[in-house]
C-alpha positions as CSV (number, residue, x, y, z in Angstrom):
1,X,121.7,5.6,69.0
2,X,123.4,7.6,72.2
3,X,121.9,9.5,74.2
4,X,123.4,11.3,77.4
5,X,121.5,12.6,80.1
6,X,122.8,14.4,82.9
7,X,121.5,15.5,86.5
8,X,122.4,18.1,89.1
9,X,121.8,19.1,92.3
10,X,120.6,22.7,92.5
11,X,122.1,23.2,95.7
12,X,125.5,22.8,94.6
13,X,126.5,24.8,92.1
14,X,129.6,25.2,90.8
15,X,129.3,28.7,89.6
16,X,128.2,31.8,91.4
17,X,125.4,33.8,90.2
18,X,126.8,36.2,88.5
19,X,129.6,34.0,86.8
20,X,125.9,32.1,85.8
21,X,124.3,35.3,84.6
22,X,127.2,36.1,82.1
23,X,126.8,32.5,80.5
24,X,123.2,33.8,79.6
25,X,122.4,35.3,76.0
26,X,120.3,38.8,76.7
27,X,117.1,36.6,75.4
28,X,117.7,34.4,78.9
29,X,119.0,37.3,80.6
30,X,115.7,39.8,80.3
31,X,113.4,36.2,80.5
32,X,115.2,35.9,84.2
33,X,115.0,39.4,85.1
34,X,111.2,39.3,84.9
35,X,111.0,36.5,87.5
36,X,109.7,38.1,91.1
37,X,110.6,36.0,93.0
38,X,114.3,35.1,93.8
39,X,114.3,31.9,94.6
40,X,112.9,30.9,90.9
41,X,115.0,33.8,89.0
42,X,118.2,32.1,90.7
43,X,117.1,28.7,89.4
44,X,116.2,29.7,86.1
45,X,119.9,31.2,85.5
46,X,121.9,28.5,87.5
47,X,120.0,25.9,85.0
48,X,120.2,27.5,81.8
49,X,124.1,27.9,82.6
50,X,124.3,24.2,83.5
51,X,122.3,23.7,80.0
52,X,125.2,25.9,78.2
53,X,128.3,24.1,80.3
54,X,126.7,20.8,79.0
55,X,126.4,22.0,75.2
56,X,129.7,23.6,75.1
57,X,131.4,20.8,76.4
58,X,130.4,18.2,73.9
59,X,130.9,20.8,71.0
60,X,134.2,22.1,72.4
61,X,132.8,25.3,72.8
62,X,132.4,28.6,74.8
63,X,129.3,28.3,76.8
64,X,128.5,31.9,75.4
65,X,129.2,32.1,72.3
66,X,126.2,29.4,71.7
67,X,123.4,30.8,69.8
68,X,120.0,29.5,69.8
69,X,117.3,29.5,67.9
70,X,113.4,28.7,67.9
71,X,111.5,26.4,66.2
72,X,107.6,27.1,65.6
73,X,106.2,25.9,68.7
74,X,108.9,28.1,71.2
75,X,111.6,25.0,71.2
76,X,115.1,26.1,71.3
77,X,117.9,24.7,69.2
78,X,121.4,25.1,68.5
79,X,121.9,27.6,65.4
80,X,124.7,25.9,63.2
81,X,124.6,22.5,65.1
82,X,122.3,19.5,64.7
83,X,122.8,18.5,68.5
84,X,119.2,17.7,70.1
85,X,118.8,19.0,73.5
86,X,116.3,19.3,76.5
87,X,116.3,20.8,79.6
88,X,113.9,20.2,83.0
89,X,114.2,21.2,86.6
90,X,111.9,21.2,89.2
91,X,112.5,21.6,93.0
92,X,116.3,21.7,93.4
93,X,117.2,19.1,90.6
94,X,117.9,19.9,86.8
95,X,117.6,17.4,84.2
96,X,119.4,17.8,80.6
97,X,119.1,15.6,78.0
98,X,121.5,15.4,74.5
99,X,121.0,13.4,71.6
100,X,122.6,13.3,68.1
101,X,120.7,11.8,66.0
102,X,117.3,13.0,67.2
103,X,114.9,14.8,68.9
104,X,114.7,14.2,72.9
105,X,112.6,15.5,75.4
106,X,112.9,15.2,79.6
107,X,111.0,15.8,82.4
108,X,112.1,15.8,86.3
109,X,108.8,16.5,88.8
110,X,109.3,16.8,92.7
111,X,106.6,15.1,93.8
112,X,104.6,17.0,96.5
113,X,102.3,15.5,98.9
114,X,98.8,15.8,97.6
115,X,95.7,13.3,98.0
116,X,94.2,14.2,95.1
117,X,96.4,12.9,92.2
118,X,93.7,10.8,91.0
119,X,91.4,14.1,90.6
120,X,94.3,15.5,88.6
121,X,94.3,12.0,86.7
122,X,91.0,12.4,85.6
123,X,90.9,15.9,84.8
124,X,93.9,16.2,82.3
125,X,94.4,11.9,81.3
126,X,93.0,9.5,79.3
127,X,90.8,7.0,80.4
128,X,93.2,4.4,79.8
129,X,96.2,5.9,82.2
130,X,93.2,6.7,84.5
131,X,92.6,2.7,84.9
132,X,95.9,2.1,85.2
133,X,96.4,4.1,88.4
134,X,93.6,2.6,89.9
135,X,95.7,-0.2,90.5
136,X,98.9,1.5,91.3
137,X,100.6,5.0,92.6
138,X,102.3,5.6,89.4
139,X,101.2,9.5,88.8
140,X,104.2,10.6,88.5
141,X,106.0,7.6,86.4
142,X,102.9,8.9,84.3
143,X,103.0,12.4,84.1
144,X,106.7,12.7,83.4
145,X,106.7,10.0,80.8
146,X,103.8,12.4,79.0
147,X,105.5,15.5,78.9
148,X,108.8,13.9,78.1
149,X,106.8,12.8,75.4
150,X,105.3,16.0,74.8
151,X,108.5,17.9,74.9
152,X,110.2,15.7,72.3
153,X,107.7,16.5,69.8
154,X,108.3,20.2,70.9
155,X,104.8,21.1,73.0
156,X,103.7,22.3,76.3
157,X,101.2,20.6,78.4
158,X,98.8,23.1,76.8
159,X,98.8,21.1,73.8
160,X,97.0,18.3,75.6
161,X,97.7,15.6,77.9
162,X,95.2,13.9,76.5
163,X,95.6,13.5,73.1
164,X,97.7,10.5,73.9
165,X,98.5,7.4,76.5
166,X,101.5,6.4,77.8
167,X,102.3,3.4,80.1
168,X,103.9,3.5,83.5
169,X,104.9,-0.3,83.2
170,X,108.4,-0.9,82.1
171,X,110.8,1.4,79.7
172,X,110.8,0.7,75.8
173,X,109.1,1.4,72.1
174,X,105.9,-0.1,73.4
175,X,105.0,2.8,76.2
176,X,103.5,4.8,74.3
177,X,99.9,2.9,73.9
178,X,98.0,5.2,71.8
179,X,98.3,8.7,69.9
180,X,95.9,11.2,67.9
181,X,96.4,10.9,64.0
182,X,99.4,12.9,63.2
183,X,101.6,12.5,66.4
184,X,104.7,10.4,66.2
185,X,104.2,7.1,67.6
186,X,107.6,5.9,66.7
187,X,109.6,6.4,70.0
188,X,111.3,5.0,73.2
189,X,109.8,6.2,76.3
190,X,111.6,5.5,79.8
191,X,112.1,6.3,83.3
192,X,115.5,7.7,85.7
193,X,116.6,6.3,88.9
194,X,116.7,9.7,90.6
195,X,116.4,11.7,94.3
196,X,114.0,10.6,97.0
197,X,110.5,12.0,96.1
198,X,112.0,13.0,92.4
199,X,110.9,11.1,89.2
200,X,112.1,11.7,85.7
201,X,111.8,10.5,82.2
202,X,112.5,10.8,78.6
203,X,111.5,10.5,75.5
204,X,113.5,9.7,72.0
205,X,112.5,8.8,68.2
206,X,112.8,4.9,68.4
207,X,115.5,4.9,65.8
208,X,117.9,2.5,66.1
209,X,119.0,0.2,69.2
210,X,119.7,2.8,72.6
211,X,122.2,3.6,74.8
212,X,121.9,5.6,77.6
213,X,124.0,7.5,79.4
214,X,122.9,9.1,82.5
215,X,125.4,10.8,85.1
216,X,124.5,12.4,88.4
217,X,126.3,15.3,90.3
């Protein structure tokens, strides 16, 4: 099984904002025009754009003439293709993530420089990944791991970080220690080499033997 990932740099991008804007479906459009502040409106366009340039160019699309649609818990998908997608950003990086076969979920965090991650740890964990950083500084190889996890299945965090334990050791089927009867437990869990202070990670249905491909611009 293939899957490509892709990453870019906020900072440079190759469209202006408006060229951006006009990528956007109305949906995305009136979702960024209630953002305040204009520092996150401009990131929300510039990555859902990225997100449509991406899509198009492995279906040999337009970027705009994509539709999307949403499954029950708010995930979007391709109307009229079976493409799997996901799409993180955080700080100036954006993280995409295709897969054909199926689903895949992503997460890119910018780690900030708090003391009290093992508070955080304890508050929203299990007690399992709680041990585990008590011998280690893996919060975030933790925390993006879970909601890579979480986003493959098609949740926010809101559905509950701890309903489940994932590993920070290394990549593979075996990361995901434990789950809550009915979650899929059947999946590939791993880590990106990304930016200084940056982690990322995601998340695929353990199909069949994985190949990654993961570019950077």
């Amino acid at each position: 099984m293939n899957i490509d990932i892709y990453q870019f740099n906020l900072t440079k991008p190759d469209l202006d904002l408006n060229s951006a804007y006009n990528l956007l479906d109305v949906d995305e459009q009136q979702k960024s025009d209630r953002f305040v502040i204009k520092n996150i409106r401009e990131k929300f366009i510039f990555s859902h754009a990225l997100l449509r340039q991406v899509l198009a160019q492995n279906l040999n699309k337009t970027p705009e003439s994509l539709q999307y649609q949403y499954n029950s818990n708010g995930k979007p998908e391709l109307k009229n293709h079976e493409l799997h997608f996901n799409l993180s950003h955080s700080g100036d990086l954006v993280l995409i993530g295709l897969c054909q076969e199926a689903e895949i979920g992503v997460d890119i965090e910018h780690a900030r420089a708090h003391d009290n991650y093992q508070e955080i740890a304890e508050r929203f964990f299990t007690k399992t990944e709680v041990a585990e950083l008590k011998t280690s500084d893996d919060f975030y190889r933790i925390w993006t791991r879970k909601e890579a996890y979480l986003k493959m299945l098609g949740h926010g965090i809101t559905f509950g970080l701890d309903k489940f334990s994932v590993s920070a050791k290394k990549d593979g089927d075996d990361c995901l220690i434990s789950a809550d009867q009915g979650l899929m437990t059947n999946c590939y869990l791993g880590s990106l080499k990304t930016e200084e202070n940056y982690f990322a990670a995601f998340c695929v249905e353990n199909k069949t033997k994985l190949e990654v491909n993961y570019e950077r611009f």
